[in-house]
C-alpha positions as CSV (number, residue, x, y, z in Angstrom):
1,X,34.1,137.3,69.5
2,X,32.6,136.3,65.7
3,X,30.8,140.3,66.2
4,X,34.5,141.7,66.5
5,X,35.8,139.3,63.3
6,X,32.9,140.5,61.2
7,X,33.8,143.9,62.2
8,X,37.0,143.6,61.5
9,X,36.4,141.9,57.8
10,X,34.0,145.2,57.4
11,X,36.6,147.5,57.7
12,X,39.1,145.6,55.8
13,X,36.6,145.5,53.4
14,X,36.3,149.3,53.1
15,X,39.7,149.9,53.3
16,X,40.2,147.8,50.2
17,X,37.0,149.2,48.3
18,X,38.6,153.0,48.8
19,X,42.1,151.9,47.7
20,X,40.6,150.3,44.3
21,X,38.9,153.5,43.6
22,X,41.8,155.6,45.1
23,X,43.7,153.6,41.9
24,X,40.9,153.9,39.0
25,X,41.0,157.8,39.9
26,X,44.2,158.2,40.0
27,X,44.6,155.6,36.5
28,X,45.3,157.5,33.2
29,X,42.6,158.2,30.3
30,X,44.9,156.2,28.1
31,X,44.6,153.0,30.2
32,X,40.3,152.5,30.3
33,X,40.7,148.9,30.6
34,X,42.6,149.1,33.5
35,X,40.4,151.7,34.6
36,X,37.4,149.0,34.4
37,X,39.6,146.2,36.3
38,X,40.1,148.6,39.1
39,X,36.5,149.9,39.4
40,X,35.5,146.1,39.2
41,X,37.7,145.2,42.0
42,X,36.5,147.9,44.4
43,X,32.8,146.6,43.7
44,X,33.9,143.4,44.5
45,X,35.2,144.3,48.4
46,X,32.0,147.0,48.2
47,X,29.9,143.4,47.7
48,X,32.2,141.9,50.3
49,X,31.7,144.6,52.6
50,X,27.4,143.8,52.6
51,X,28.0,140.3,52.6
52,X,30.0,141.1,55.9
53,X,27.3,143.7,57.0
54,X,24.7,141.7,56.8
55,X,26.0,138.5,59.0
56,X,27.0,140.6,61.4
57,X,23.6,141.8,61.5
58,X,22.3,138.5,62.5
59,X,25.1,138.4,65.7
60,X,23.2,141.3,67.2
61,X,20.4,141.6,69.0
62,X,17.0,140.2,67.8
63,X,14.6,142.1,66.3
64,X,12.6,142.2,63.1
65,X,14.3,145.0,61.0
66,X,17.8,143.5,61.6
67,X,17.1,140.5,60.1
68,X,14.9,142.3,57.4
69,X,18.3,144.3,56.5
70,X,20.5,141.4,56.8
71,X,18.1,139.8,54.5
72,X,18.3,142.4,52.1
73,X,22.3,143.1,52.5
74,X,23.6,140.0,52.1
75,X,21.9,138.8,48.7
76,X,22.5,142.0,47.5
77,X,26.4,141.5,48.3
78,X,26.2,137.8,46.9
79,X,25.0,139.0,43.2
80,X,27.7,142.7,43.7
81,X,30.5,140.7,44.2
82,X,30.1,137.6,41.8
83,X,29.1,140.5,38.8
84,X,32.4,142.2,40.0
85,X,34.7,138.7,40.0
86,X,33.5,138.3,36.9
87,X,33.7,141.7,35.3
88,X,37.5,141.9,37.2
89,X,38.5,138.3,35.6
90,X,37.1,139.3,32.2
91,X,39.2,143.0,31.9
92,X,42.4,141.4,33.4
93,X,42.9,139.4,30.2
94,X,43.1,142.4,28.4
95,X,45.3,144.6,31.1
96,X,48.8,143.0,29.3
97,X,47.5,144.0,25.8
98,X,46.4,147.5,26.5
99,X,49.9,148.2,27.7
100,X,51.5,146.9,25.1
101,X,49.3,148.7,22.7
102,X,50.0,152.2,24.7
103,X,53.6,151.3,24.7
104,X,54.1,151.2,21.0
105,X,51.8,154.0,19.9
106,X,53.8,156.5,22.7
């Protein structure tokens, strides 16, 4: 049952981490700052998505090169997703102001 939750929070995950790059793509040149915030978003359910990986490679089976890559994965998705939190909380301060600033030079 917790194999088919962590499955399920992996493809949530990935659904999110292509819809925050689906919207920095699709974000105007004008708007970098936004541009940032999204692509610091998606890195953030991209970090999520190894965190989520990696436990549910310790639910398998047992052997040595699962736990090696869960090991690896879910550090790895600890230090993605904290630097993207951070990098997203830092550039949404700054979202209101850039479109303020676009609004009046247009």
């Amino acid at each position: 049952m917790l194999n088919l939750i962590f499955v399920f929070l992996i493809i949530g995950s990935g659904v999110f981490y292509f819809y925050f790059k689906y919207r920095q793509f699709r974000t105007t040149y004008v708007l970098p700052i936004r541009k940032k915030m999204y692509a610091s978003r998606a890195g953030t359910y991209l970090g999520s998505l190894l965190i989520f990986f990696g436990l549910n490679q310790f639910m398998l089976d047992d052997g040595i090169a699962r736990y090696i890559v869960a090991a690896i994965f879910v550090p790895l998705g600890l230090y993605v997703t904290i630097f993207n939190f951070r990098a997203h909380k830092h550039y949404k301060q700054f979202v209101a102001e850039e479109a303020e600033l676009n609004k009046t030079n247009a």
